[in-house]
N, CA, C and O atoms as a GROMACS GRO file, in nm:
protein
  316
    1UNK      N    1   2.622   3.113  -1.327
    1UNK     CA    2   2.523   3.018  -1.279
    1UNK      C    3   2.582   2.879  -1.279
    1UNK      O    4   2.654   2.841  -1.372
    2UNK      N    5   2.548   2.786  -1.156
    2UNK     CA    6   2.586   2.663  -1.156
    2UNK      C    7   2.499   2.608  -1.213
    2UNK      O    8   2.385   2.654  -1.215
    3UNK      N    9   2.538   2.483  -1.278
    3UNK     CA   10   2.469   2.385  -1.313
    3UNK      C   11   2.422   2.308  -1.266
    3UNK      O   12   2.512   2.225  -1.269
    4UNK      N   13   2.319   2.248  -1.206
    4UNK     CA   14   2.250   2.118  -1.112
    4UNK      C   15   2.343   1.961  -1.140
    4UNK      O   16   2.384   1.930  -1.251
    5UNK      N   17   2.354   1.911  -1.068
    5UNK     CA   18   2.436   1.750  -1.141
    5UNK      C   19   2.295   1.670  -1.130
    5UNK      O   20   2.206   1.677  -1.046
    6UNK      N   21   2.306   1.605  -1.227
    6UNK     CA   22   2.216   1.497  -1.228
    6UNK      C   23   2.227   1.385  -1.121
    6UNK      O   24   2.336   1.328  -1.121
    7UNK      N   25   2.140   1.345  -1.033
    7UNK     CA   26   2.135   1.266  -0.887
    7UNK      C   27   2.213   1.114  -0.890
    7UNK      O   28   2.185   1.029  -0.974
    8UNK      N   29   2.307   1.098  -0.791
    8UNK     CA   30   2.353   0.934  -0.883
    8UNK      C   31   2.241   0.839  -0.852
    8UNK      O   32   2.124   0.857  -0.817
    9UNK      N   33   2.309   0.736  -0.874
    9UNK     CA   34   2.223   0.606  -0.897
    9UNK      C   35   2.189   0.576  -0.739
    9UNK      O   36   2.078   0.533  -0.709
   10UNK      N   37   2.281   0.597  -0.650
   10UNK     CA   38   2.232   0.608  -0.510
   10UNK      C   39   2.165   0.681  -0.470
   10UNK      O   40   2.114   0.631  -0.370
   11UNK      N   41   2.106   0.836  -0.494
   11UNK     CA   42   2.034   0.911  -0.449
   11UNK      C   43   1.931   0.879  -0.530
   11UNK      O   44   1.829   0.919  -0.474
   12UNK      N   45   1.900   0.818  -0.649
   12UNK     CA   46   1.797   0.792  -0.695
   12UNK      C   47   1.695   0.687  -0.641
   12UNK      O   48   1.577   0.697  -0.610
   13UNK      N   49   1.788   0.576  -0.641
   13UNK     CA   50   1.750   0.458  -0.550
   13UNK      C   51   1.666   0.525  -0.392
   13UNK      O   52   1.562   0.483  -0.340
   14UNK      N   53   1.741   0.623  -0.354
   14UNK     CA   54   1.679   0.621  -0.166
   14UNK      C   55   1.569   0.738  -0.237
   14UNK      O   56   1.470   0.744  -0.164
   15UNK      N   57   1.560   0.809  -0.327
   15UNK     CA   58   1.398   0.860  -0.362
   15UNK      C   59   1.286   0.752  -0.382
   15UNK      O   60   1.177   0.731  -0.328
   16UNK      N   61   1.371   0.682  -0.500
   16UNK     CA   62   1.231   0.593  -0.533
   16UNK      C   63   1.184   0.515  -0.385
   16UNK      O   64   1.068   0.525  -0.346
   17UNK      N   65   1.301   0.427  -0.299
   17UNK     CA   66   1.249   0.374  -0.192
   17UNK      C   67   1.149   0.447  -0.079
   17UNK      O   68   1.062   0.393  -0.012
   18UNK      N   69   1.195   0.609  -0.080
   18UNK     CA   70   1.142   0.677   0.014
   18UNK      C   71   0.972   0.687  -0.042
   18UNK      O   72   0.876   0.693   0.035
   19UNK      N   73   0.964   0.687  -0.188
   19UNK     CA   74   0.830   0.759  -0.257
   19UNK      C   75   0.759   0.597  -0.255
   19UNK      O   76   0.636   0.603  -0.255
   20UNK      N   77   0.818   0.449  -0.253
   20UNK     CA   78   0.733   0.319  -0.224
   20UNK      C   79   0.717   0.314  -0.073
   20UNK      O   80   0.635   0.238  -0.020
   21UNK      N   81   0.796   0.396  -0.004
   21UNK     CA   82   0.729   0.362   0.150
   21UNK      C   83   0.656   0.453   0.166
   21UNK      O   84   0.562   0.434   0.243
   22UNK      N   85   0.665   0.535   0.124
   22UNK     CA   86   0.533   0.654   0.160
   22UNK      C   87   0.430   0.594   0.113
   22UNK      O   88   0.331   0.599   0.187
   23UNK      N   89   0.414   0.521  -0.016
   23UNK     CA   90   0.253   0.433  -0.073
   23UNK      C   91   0.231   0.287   0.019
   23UNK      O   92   0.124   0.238   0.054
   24UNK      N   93   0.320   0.254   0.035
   24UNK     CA   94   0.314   0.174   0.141
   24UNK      C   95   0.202   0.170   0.223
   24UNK      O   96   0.111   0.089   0.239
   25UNK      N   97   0.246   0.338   0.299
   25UNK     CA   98   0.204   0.359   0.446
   25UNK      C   99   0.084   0.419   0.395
   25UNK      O  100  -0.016   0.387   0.460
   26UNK      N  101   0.059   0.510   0.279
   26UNK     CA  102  -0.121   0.522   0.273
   26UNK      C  103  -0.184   0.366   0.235
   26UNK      O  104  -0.255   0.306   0.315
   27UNK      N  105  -0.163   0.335   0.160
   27UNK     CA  106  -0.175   0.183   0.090
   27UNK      C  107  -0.263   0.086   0.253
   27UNK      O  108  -0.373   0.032   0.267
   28UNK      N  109  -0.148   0.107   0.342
   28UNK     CA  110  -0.154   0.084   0.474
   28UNK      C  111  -0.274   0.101   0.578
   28UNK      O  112  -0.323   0.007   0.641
   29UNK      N  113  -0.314   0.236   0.587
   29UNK     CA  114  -0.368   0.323   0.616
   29UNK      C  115  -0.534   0.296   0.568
   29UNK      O  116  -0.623   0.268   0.648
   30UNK      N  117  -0.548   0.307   0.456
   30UNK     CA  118  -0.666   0.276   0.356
   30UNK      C  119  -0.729   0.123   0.376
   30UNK      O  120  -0.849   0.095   0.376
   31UNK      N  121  -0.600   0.020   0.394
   31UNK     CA  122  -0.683  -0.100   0.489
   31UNK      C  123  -0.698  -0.108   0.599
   31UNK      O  124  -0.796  -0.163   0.648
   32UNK      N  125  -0.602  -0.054   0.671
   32UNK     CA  126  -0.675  -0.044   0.819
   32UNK      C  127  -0.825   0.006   0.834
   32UNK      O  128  -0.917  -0.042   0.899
   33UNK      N  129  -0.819   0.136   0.740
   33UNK     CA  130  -0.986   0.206   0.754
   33UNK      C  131  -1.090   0.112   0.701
   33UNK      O  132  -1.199   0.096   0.755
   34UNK      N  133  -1.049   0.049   0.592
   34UNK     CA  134  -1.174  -0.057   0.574
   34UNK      C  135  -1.180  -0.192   0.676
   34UNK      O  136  -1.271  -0.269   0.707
   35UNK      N  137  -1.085  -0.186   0.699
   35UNK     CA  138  -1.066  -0.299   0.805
   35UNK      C  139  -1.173  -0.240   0.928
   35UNK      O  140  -1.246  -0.330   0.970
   36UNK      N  141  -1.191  -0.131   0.980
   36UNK     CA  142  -1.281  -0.080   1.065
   36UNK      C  143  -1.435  -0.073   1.031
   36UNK      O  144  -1.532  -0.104   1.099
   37UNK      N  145  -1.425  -0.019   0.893
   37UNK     CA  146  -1.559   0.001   0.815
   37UNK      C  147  -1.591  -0.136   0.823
   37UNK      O  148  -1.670  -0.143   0.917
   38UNK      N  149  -1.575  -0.237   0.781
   38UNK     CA  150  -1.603  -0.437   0.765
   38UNK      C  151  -1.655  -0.423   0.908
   38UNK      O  152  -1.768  -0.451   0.946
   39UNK      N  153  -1.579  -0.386   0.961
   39UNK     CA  154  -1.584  -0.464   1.105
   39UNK      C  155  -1.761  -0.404   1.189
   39UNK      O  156  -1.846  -0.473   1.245
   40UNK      N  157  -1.757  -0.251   1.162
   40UNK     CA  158  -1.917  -0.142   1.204
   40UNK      C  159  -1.975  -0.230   1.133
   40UNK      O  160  -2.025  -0.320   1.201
   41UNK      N  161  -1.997  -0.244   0.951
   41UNK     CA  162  -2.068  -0.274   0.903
   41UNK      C  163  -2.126  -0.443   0.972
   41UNK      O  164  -2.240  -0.452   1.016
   42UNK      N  165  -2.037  -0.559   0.971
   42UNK     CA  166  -2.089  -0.619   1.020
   42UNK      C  167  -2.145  -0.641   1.126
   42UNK      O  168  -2.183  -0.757   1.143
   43UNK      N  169  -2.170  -0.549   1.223
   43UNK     CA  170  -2.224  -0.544   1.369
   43UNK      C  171  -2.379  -0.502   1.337
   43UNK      O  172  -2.466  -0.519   1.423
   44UNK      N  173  -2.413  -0.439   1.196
   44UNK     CA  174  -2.535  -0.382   1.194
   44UNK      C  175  -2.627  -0.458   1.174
   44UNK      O  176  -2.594  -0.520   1.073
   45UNK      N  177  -2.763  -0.508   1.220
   45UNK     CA  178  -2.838  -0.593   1.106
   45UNK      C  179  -2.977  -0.492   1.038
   45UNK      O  180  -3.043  -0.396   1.078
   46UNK      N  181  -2.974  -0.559   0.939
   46UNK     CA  182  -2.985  -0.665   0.874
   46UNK      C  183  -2.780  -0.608   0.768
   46UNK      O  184  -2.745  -0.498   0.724
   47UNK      N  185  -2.719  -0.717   0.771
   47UNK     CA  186  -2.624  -0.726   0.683
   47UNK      C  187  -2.629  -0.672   0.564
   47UNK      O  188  -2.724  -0.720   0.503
   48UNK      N  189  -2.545  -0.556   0.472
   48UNK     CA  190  -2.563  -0.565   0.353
   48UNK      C  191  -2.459  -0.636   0.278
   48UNK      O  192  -2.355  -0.583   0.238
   49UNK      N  193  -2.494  -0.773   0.259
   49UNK     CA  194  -2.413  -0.846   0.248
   49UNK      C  195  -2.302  -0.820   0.069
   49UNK      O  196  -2.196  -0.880   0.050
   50UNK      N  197  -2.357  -0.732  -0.024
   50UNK     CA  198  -2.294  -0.667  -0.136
   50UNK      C  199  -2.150  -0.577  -0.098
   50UNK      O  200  -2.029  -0.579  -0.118
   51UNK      N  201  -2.229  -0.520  -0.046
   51UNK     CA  202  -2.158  -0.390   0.006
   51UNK      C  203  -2.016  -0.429   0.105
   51UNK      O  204  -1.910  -0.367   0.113
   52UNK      N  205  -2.064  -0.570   0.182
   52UNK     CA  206  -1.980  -0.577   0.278
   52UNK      C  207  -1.851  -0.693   0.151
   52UNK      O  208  -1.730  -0.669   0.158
   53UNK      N  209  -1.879  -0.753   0.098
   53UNK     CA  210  -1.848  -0.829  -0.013
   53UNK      C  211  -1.759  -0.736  -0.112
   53UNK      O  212  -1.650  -0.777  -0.151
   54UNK      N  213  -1.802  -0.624  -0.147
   54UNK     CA  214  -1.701  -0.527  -0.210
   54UNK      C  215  -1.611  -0.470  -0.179
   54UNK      O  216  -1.518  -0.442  -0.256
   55UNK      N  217  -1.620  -0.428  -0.021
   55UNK     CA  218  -1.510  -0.397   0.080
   55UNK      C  219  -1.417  -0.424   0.085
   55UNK      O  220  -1.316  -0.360   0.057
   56UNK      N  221  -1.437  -0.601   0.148
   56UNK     CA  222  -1.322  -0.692   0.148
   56UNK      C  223  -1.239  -0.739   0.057
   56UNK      O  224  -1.129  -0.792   0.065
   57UNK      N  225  -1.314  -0.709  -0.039
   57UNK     CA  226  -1.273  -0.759  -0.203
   57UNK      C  227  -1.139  -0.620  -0.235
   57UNK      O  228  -1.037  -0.648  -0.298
   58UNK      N  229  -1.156  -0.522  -0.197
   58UNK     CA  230  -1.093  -0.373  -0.202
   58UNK      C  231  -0.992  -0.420  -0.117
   58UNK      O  232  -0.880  -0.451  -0.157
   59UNK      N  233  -1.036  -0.425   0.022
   59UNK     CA  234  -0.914  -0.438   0.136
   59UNK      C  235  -0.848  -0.579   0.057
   59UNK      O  236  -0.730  -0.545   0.063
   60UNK      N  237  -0.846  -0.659   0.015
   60UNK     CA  238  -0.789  -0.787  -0.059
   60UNK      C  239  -0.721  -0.712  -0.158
   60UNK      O  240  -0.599  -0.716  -0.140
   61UNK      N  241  -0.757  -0.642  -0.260
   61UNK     CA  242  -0.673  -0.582  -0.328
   61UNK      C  243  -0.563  -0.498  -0.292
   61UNK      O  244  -0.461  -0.483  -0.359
   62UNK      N  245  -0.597  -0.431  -0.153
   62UNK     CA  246  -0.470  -0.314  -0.116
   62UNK      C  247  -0.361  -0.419  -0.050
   62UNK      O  248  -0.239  -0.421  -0.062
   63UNK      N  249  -0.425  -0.483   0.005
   63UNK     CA  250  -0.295  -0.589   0.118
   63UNK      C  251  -0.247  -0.670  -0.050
   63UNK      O  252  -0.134  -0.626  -0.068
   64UNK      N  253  -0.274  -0.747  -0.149
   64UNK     CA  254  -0.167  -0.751  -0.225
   64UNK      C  255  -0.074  -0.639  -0.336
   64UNK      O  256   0.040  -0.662  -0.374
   65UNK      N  257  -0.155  -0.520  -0.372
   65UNK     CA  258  -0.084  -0.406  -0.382
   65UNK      C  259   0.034  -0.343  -0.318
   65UNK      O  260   0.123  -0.274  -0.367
   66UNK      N  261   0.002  -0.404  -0.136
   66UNK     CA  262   0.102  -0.356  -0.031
   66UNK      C  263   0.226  -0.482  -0.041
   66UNK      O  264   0.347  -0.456  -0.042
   67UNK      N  265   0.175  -0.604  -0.048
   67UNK     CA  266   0.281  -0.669  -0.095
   67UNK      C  267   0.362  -0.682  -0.233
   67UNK      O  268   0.481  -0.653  -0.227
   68UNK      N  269   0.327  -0.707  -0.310
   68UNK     CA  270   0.403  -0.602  -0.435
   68UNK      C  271   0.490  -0.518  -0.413
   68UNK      O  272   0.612  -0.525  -0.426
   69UNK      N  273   0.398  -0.405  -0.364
   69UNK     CA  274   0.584  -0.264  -0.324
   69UNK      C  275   0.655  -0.324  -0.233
   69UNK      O  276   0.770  -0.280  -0.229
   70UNK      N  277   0.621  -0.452  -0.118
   70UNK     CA  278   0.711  -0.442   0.000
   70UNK      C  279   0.810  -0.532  -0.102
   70UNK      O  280   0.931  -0.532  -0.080
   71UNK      N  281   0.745  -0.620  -0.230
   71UNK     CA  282   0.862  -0.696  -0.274
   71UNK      C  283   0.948  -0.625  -0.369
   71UNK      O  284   1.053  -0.675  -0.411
   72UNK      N  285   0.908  -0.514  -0.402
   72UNK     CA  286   0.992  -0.411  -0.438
   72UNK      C  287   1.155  -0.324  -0.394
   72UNK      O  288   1.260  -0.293  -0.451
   73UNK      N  289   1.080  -0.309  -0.227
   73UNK     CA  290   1.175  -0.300  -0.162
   73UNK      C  291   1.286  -0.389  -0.110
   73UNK      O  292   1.396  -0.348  -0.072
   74UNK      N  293   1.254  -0.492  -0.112
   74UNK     CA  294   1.358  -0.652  -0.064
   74UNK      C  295   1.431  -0.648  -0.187
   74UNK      O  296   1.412  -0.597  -0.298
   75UNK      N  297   1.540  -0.733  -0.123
   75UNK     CA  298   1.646  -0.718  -0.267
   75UNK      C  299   1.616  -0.834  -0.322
   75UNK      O  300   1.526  -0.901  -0.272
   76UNK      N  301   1.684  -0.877  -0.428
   76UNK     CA  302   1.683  -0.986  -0.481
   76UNK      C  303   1.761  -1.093  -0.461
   76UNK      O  304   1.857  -1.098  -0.538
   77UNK      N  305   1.755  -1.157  -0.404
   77UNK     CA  306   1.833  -1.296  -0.347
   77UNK      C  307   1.843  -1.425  -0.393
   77UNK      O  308   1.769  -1.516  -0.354
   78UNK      N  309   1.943  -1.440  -0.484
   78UNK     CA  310   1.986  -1.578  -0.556
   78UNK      C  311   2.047  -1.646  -0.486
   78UNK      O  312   2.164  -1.651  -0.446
   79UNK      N  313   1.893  -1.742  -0.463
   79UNK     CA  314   2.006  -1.903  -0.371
   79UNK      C  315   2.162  -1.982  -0.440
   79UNK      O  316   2.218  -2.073  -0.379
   0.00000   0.00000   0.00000
């Protein structure tokens, strides 16, 4: 029986990057859909103005969640 080698530091690196762009792209995905939901909801009246207030507050949280991993992925750059 062979033994497995443990993955180098380069194949580790392009997993982890591959497994932050995949959250990325749901991350992604999940504001676009509320981005649609905001958008129905506000066309309805009477406004539920809570509801629509918690949304955005969510979609606000995923778009800086999504920035976070994208600064994950950028390298680090010393002026």
């Amino acid at each position: 029986m062979s033994e497995s080698l443990p993955p180098s530091a380069h194949q580790t690196e392009l997993v982890a990057a591959n497994s932050l762009e995949a959250r990325i792209a749901e991350l992604q995905h999940e504001h676009q859909t509320l981005d649609e939901h905001i958008h129905q909801l506000s066309a309805i009246e009477p406004q539920d103005q809570l509801q629509l207030q918690r949304l955005k507050k969510r979609k606000l949280m995923l778009k800086d969640q999504i920035t976070h991993l994208e600064s994950q992925l950028t390298p680090n750059i010393s002026a």
